[in-house]
TORKOL-4160 file (C-alpha; in steps of 0.2 Angstrom, whole numbers, padded with zeros to 4 digits, m for minus):
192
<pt num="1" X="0619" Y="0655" Z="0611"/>
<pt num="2" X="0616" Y="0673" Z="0608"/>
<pt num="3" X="0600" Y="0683" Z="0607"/>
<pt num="4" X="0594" Y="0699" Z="0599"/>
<pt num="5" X="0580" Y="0710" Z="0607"/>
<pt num="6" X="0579" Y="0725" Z="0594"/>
<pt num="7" X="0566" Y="0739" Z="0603"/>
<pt num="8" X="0565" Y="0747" Z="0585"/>
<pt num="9" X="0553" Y="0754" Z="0570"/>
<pt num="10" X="0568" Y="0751" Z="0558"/>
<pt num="11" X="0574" Y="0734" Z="0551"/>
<pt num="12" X="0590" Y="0728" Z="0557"/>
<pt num="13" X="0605" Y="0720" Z="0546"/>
<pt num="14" X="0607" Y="0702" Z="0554"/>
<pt num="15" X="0623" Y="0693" Z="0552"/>
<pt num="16" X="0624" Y="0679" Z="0541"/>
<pt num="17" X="0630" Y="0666" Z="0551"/>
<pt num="18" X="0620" Y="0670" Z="0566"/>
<pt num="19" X="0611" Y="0657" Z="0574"/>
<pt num="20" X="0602" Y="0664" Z="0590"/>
<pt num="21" X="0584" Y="0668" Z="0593"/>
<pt num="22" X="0580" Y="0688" Z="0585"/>
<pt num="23" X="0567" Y="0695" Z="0593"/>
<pt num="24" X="0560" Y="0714" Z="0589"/>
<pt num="25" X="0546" Y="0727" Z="0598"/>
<pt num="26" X="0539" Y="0737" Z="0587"/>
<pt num="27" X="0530" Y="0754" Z="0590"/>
<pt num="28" X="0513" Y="0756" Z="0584"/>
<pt num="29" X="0516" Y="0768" Z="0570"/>
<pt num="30" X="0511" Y="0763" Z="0554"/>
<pt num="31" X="0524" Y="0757" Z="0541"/>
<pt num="32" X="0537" Y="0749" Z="0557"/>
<pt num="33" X="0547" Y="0735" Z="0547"/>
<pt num="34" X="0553" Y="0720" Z="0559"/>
<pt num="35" X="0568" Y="0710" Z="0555"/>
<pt num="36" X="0560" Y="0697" Z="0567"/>
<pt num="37" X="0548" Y="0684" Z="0560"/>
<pt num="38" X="0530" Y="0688" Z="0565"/>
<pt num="39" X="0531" Y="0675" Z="0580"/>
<pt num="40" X="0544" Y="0682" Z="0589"/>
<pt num="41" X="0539" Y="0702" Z="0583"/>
<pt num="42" X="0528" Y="0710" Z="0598"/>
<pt num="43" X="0520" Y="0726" Z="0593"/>
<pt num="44" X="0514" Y="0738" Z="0606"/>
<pt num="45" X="0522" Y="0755" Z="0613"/>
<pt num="46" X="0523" Y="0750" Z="0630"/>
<pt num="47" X="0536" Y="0735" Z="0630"/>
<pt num="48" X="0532" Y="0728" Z="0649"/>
<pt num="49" X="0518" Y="0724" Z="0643"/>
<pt num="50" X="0524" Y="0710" Z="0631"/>
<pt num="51" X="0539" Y="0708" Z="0643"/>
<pt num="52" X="0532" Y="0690" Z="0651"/>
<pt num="53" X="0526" Y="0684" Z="0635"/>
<pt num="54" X="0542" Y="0686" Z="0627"/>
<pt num="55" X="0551" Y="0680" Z="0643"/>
<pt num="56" X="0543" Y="0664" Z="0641"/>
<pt num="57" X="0545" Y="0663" Z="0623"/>
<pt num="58" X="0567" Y="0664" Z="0626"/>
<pt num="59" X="0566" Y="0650" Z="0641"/>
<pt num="60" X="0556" Y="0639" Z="0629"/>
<pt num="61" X="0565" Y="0643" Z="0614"/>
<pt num="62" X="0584" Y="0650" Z="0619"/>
<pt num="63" X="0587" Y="0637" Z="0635"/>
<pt num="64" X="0573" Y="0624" Z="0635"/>
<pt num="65" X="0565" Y="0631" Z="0651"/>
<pt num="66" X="0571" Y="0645" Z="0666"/>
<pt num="67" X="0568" Y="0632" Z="0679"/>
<pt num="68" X="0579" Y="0623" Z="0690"/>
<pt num="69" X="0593" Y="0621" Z="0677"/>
<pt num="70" X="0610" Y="0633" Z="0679"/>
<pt num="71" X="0610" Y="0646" Z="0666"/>
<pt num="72" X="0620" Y="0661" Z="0664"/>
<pt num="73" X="0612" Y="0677" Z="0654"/>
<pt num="74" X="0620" Y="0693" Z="0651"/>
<pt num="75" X="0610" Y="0709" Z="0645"/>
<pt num="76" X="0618" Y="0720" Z="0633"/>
<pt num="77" X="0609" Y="0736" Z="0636"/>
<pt num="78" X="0613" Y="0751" Z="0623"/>
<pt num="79" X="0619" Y="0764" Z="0628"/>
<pt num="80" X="0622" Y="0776" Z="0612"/>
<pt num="81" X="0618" Y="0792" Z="0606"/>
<pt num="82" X="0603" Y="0787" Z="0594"/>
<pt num="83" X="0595" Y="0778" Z="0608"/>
<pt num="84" X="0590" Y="0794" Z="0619"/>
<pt num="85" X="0586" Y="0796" Z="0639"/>
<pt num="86" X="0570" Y="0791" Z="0637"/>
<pt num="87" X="0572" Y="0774" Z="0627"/>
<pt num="88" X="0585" Y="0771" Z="0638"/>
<pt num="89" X="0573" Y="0772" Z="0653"/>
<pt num="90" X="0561" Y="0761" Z="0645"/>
<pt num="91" X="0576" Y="0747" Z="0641"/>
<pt num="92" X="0579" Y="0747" Z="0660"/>
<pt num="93" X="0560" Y="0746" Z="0665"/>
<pt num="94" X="0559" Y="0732" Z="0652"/>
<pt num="95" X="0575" Y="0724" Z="0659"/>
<pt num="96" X="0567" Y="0725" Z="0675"/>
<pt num="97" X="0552" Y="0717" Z="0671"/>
<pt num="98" X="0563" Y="0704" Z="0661"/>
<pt num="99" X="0572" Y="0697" Z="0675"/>
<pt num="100" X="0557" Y="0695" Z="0686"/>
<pt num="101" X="0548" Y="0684" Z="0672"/>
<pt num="102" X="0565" Y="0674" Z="0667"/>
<pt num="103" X="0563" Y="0665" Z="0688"/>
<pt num="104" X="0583" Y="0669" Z="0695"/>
<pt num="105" X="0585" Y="0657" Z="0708"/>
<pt num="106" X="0602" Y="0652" Z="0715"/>
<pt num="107" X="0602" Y="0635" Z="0705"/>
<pt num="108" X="0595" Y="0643" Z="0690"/>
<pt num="109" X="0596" Y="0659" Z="0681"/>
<pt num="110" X="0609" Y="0670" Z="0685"/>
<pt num="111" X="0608" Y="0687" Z="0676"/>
<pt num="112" X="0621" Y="0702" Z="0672"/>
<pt num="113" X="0616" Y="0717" Z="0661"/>
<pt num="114" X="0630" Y="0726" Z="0654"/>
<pt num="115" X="0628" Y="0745" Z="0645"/>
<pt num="116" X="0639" Y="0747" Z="0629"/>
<pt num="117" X="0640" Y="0761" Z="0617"/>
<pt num="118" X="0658" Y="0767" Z="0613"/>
<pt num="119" X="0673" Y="0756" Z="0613"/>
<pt num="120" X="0680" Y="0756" Z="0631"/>
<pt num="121" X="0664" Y="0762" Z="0637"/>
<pt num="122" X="0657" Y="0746" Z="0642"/>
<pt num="123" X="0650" Y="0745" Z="0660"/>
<pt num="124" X="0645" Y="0730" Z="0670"/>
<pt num="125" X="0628" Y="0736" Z="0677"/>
<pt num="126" X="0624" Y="0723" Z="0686"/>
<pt num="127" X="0635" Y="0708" Z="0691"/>
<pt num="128" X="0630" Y="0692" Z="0689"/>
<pt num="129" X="0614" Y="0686" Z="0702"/>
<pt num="130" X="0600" Y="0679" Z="0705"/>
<pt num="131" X="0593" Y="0692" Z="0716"/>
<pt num="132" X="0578" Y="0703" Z="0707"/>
<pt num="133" X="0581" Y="0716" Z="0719"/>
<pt num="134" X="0600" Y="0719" Z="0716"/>
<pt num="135" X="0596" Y="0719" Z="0693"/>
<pt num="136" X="0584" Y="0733" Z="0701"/>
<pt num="137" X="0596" Y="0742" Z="0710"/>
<pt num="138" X="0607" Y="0743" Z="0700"/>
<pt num="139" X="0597" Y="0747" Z="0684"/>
<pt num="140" X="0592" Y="0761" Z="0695"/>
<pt num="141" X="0608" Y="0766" Z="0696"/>
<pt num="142" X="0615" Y="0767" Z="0680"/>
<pt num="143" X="0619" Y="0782" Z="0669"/>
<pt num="144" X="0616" Y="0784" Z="0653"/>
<pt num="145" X="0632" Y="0785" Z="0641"/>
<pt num="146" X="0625" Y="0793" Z="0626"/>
<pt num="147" X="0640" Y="0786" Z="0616"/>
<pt num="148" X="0641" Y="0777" Z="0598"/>
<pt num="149" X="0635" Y="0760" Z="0593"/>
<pt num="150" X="0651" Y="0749" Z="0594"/>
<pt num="151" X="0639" Y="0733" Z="0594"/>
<pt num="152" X="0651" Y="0720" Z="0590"/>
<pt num="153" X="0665" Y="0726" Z="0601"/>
<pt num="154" X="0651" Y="0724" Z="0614"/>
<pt num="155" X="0647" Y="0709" Z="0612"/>
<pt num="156" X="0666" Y="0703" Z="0612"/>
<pt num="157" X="0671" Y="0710" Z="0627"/>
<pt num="158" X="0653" Y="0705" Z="0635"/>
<pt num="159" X="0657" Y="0688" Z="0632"/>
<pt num="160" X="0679" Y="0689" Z="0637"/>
<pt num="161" X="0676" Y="0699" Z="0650"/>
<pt num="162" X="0660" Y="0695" Z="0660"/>
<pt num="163" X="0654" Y="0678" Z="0652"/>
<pt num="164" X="0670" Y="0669" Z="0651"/>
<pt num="165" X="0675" Y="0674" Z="0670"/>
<pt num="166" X="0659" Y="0670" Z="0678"/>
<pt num="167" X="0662" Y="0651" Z="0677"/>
<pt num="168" X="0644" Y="0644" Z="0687"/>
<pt num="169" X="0635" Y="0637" Z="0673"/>
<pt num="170" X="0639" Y="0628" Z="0655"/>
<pt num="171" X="0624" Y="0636" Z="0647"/>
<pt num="172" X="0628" Y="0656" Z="0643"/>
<pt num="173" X="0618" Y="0667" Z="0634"/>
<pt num="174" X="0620" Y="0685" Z="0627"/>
<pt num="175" X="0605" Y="0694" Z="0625"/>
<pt num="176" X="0608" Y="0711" Z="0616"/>
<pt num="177" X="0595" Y="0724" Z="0616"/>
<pt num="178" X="0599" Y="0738" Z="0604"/>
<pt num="179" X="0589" Y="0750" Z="0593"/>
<pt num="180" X="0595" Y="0747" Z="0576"/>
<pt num="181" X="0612" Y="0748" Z="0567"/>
<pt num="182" X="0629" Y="0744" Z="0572"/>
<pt num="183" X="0644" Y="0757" Z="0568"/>
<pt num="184" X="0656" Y="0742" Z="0569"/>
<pt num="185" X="0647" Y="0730" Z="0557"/>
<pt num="186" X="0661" Y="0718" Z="0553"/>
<pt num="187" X="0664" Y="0715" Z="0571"/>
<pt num="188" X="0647" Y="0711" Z="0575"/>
<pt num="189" X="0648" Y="0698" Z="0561"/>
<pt num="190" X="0664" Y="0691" Z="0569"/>
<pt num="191" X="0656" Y="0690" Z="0585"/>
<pt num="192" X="0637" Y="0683" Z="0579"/>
C-alpha cells in the first residue's frame, strides 16, 4: 500500500489508479480545499496536534493495527523549494510525533524517512528501525534540500532502493508527505 499525507491549503491532483489511504492537514485559513474526504482531512495549524489521531486512523485503516504484526513504513518527507525551512521543520516535528503514536517495536513497525525533492537528491534520513530515539536523531539531523518536486521519481526509488532492500516484513508501506503538486506527474501516476 501506499499513503498520501499532503500538509496543504491547495488541492492535490490524485492519480487515477491510486489505491492508498489520502490523507490532508489543512491550515485554518478560510477558503483551504482538501482533496482528502472530510474523515481523513484534519484542520488545525499546528499538525502534532492531530498527529495521534491520524496515527491511529493509518493502523486501523492502512495495516489493520500497529501492534505486534511486522510492518515496514517508509516516510517520504519533501524536500523542494515550495516547501520552505519552516514547513520543513514542522514535517520533522510531525514525523517525530508520528513514529511515537505508530508503537515501533522490534516485531512490529519498523520505520525509515526518506527526503526527496530533485532527481538524484533523494536521501535516506533515517534507516529502517524501531528505535524512536534514532527517527529523532536523525530528523534532527537532516538538511534541508530546497530542491524541486520530482514526486514520482521519489516514490520509485523509495520503493527500489530502501523498500525492496529491507526484506524483514511482507507488509510495506509508503507514506508520502508533500505540499502539493508534482513536477514529474506522469511518474507519479506510474508509480501510485
Amino acid at each position: 500500500p501506499r499513503d498520501i499525507i499532503l500538509l496543504s491549503d491547495r488541492t492535490a491532483s490524485i492519480p487515477e489508479n491510486f489505491t492508498g489511504n489520502f490523507y490532508q492537514i489543512n491550515t485554518l485559513n478560510a477558503g483551504a480545499e482538501s482533496s482528502a474526504t472530510q474523515e481523513t482531512t484534519y484542520i488545525t495549524n499546528d499538525a502534532t496536534q492531530v498527529v495521534t489521531q491520524m496515527a491511529q486512523q493509518f493502523c486501523e485503516q492502512t495495516i489493520q493495527t500497529c501492534v505486534a504484526q511486522p510492518i515496514d513504513v517508509a516516510i517520504m518527507m519533501d524536500g523542494s523549494g515550495s516547501l520552505g525551512m519552516e514547513n520543513f521543520i514542522k514535517n520533522i516535528e510531525f514525523i517525530k510525533e508520528f513514529s511515537q503514536s505508530l508503537s515501533l517495536s522490534a516485531n512490529g513497525v519498523h520505520l525509515a524517512v526518506i527526503q526527496f525533492s530533485t532527481t538524484g537528491k533523494e536521501k535516506v534520513e533515517v534507516p529502517f528501525t524501531y528505535d524512536v530515539n534514532s527517527v529523532v536523531d536523525g530528523l534532527n539531523n537532516a538538511v534541508y534540500q530546497d530542491g524541486y518536486t520530482h514526486t514520482g521519481q521519489g516514490m520509485v526509488w523509495t520503493w527500489n532502493e530502501v523498500l525492496n532492500n529491507y526484506n524483514r516484513a511482507p507488509k510495506k508501506v509508503i507514506i508520502v508527505m508533500t505540499d502539493g503538486k508534482a513536477m514529474d506527474p506522469v511518474v507519479v501516476e506510474e508509480a501510485g
